[in-house]
N, C-alpha and C positions, 0 to 999 in steps of 0.2 A: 248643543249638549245640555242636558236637563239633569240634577243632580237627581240620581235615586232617592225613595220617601227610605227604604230599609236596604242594606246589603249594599253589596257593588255596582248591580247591575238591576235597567230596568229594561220596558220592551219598548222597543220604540216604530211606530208606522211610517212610512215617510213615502217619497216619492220613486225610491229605489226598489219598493217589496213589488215585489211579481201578484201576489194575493192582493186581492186589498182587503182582508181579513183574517184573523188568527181565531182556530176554534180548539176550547180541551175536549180531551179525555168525557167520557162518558159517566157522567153524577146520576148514585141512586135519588131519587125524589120521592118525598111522599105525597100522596093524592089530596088537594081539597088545604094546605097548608101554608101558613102563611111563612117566606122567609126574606131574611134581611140579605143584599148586594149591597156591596161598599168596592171602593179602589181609589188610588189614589192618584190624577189624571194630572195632566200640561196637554195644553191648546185643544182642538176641535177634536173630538172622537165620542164614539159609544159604545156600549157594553148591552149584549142582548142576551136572554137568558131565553134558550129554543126546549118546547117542553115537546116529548116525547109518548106515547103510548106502548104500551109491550109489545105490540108488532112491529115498534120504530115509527109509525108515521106521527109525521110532525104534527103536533094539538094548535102549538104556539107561537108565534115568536114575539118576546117581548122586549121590546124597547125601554133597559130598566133606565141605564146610567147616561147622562150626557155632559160632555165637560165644555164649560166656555174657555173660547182664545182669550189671551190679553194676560194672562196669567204670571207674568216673567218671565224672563230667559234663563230664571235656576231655578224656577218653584214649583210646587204638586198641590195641589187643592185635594181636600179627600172630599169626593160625593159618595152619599146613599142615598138608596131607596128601599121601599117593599115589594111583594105581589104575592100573591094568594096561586098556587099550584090549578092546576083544573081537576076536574074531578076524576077522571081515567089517567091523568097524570104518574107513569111508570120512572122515568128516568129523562135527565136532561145534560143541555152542553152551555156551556158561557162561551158568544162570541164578541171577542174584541175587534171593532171595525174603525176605519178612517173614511169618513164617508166625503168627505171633500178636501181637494189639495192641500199638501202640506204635510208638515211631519205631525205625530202625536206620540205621547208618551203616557206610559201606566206602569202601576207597580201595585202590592198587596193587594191584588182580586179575593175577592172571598165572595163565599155563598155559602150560609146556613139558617139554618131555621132560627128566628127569631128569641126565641127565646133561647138559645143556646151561643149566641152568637157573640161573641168581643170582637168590635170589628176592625179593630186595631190590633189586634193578638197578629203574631205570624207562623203560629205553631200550625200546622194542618188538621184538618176533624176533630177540632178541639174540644167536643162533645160526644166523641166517639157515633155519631150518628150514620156516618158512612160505613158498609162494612165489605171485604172481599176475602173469603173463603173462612167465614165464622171469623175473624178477625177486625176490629178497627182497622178501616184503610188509611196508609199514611204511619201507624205504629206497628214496630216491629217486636214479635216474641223473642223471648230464650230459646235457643234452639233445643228442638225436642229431644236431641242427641244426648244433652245436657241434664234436662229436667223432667219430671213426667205432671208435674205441673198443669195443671188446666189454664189456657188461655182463651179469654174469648171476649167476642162483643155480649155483652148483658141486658136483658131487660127486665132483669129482678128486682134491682135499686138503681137509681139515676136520680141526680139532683137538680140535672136539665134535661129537656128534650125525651128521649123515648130509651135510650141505652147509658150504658156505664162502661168501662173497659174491668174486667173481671180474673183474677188469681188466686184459684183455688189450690190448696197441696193437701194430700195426703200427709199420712203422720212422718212418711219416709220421701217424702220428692224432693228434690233441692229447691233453692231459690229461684223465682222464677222474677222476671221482669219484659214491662216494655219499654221499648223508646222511639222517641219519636226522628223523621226525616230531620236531615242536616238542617242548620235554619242557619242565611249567610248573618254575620257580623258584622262590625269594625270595631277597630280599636278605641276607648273610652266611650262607645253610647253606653246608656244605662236602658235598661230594662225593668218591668215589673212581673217575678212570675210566678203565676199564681194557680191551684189545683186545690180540687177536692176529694176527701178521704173519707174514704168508713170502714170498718174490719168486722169482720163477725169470726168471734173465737179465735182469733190470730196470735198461736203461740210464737212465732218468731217474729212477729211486727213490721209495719209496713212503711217506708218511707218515697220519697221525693227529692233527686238528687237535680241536678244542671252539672254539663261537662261544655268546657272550652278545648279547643282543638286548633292547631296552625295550620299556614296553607298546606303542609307537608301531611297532617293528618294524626300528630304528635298530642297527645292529650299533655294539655295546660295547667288545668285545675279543673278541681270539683267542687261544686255549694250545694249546701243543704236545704232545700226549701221548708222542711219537716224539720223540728225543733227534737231529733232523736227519734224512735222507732216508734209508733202506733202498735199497742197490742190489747187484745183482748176483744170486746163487741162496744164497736164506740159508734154515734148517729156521724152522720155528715158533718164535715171542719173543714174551713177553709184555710188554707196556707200560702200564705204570702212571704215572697223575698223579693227587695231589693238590691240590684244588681248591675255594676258595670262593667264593660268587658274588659280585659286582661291586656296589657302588653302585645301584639301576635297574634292574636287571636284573630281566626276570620271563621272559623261554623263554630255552632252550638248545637245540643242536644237535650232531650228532658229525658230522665228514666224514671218511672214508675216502677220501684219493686218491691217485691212479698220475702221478705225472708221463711226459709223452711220451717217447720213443724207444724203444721198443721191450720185453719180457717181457710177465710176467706178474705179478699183487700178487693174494694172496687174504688174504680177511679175516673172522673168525669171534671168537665170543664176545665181543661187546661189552657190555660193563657200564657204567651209570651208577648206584652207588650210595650213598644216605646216608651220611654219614660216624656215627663211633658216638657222635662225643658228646664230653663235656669229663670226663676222671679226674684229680682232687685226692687228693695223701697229704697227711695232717699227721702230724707224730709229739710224741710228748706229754716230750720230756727228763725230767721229775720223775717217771715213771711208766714209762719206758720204753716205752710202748704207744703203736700208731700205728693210723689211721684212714682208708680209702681212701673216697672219692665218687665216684659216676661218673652224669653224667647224661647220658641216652642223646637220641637223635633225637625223642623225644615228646614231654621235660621232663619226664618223670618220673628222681629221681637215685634210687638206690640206695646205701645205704650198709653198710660194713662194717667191723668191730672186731677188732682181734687183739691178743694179749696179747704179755708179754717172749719167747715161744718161740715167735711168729707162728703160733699159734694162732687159728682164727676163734671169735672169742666172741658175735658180733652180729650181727644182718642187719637193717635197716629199709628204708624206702620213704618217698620224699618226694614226694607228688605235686604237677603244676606247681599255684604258686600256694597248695600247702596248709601243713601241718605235719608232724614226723617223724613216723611210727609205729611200732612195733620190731616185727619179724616172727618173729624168732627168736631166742634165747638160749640158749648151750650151756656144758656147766660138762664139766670135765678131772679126772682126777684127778692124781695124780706120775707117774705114768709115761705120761701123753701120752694115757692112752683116755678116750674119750667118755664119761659117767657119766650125763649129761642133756641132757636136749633138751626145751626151753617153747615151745609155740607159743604168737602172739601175750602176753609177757607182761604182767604189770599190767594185764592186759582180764579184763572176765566172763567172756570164752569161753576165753583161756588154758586150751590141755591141757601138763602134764607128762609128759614119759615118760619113767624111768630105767633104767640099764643096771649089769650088775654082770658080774663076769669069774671062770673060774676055770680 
């Protein structure tokens, strides 16, 4: 069992899949353009990203992500990488493979264009880049029944990438909004989330909510990411909240919405990402030396040492549930320079390497 990086549940390959590969859903791509792949892996496997032309024959396949074994038996390493599209490049797929025996595990796959991309966010087309039938794929409108409201992908303003998600009204259409896919939870992570705004002429203002919901489906609470309504013609602002989850709570949602009377609200770069973790200093008074911990979204803490001139003297790793291990040890001389460096000390494998200056 490998703990999930986000949510409940992660995908796991092993020796029981019939496939020995899992491929998405069909991604628009743009030609000639550079995007970032991230995910976050346990033991042997890789992530291939297959580019496409408009009659479907395959351009590519690329071998973006690879994850090493040895990882622990609870832990997720995040890898990234880049690649540049080809030039006839139409649309593409991510395949997750297990390429040699054994189980593998993955969680948060993303692919987006570089400049748009949080790649720790786990909201979907969190630049609105993707789109299916005039729409951001992945966010959902107000139903038309509802509103007469304009909804659409945008490329009139955008603070990243090539589009915006876009709310126009008429002086009479009601409120319109989007929201995003369920995004799973648990109870007490913290989160960071963050979106940006701009209105042109927006008499009723435009804001940025989050909705918590149980496994029944029961809405929990609501936060505010927006400090009150946006109105009027304002440039791009970022809005940030932070946030931890509820009691019960297992999905989450974002909404995006334009109260009625009239402008425009567009909306780009929305993130939902893991918060980093808990950092403890101690400091030792009888020694003057102090000790930072920080332990990150995994459970694994990292720790560090510095001497009376805050110098770093130490580096370990605690993995969840295990014991310290010291990673690294590094010795000074009087004038502040490096003299040595011990990998892994007090182990078999421990290497020294020393320096000398002149």
């Amino acid at each position: 069992f490998t703990q999930p990086y986000l949510g409940s549940r992660s995908l796991v390959l092993g020796d029981y899949n019939i496939a020995p590969y899992v491929t998405s859903d069909q991604i628009v791509l743009k030609a000639g353009r550079m995007y970032a792949l991230s995910a976050w892996m346990h033991e042997w496997g890789e992530v291939h990203v297959l580019e496409y032309n408009s009659a479907g024959v395959l351009l590519k396949d690329n071998t973006v992500l690879h994850s090493a074994a040895g990882m622990g038996s609870e832990q997720m390493r995040r890898v990234s990488a880049t690649l540049v599209t080809q030039p006839s490049t139409a649309f593409g797929r991510v395949r997750i493979q297990r390429p040699v025996d054994g189980s593998f595990s993955i969680d948060n796959v993303r692919l987006e264009l570089t400049n748009t991309a949080s790649a720790d966010s786990i909201v979907e087309n969190q630049s609105m880049e993707r789109t299916k039938n005039g729409l951001p794929q992945a966010w959902h409108r107000r139903s038309t029944s509802l509103t007469t409201a304009i909804h659409e992908q945008s490329s009139q303003e955008r603070v990243a990438g090539l589009y915006s998600g876009h709310i126009k009204h008429s002086d009479s259409s009601a409120f319109g909004y989007f929201y995003s896919d369920f995004m799973n939870v648990r109870t007490g992570e913290s989160y960071t989330v963050s979106a940006s705004l701009k209105t042109v002429a927006s008499k009723g203002g435009a804001n940025i909510v989050i909705e918590y919901y149980n496994a029944s489906g029961a809405l929990l609470k609501t936060e505010h990411v927006t400090a009150g309504l946006t109105r009027g013609t304002t440039d791009w602002h970022r809005h940030v909240l932070l946030t931890t989850v509820p009691t019960n709570a297992t999905r989450m949602r974002v909404f995006l919405r334009h109260e009625s009377g009239g402008g425009s609200a567009y909306f780009d770069s929305v993130a939902v990402a893991p918060g980093t973790g808990v950092e403890r200093t101690s400091f030792d008074a009888a020694t003057r030396t102090y000790a930072v911990s920080s332990e990150g979204r995994t459970g694994v803490t990292v720790t560090s040492s510095y001497d009376t001139r805050g110098r770093s003297t130490a580096t370990g790793i605690v993995p969840r549930g295990g014991s310290a291990t010291p990673l690294i040890a590094r010795i000074y001389d009087g004038l502040d320079r490096l003299t040595g460096v011990e990998v892994a000390p007090g182990s078999s494998l421990g290497i020294t390497a020393g320096f000398t200056y002149t």
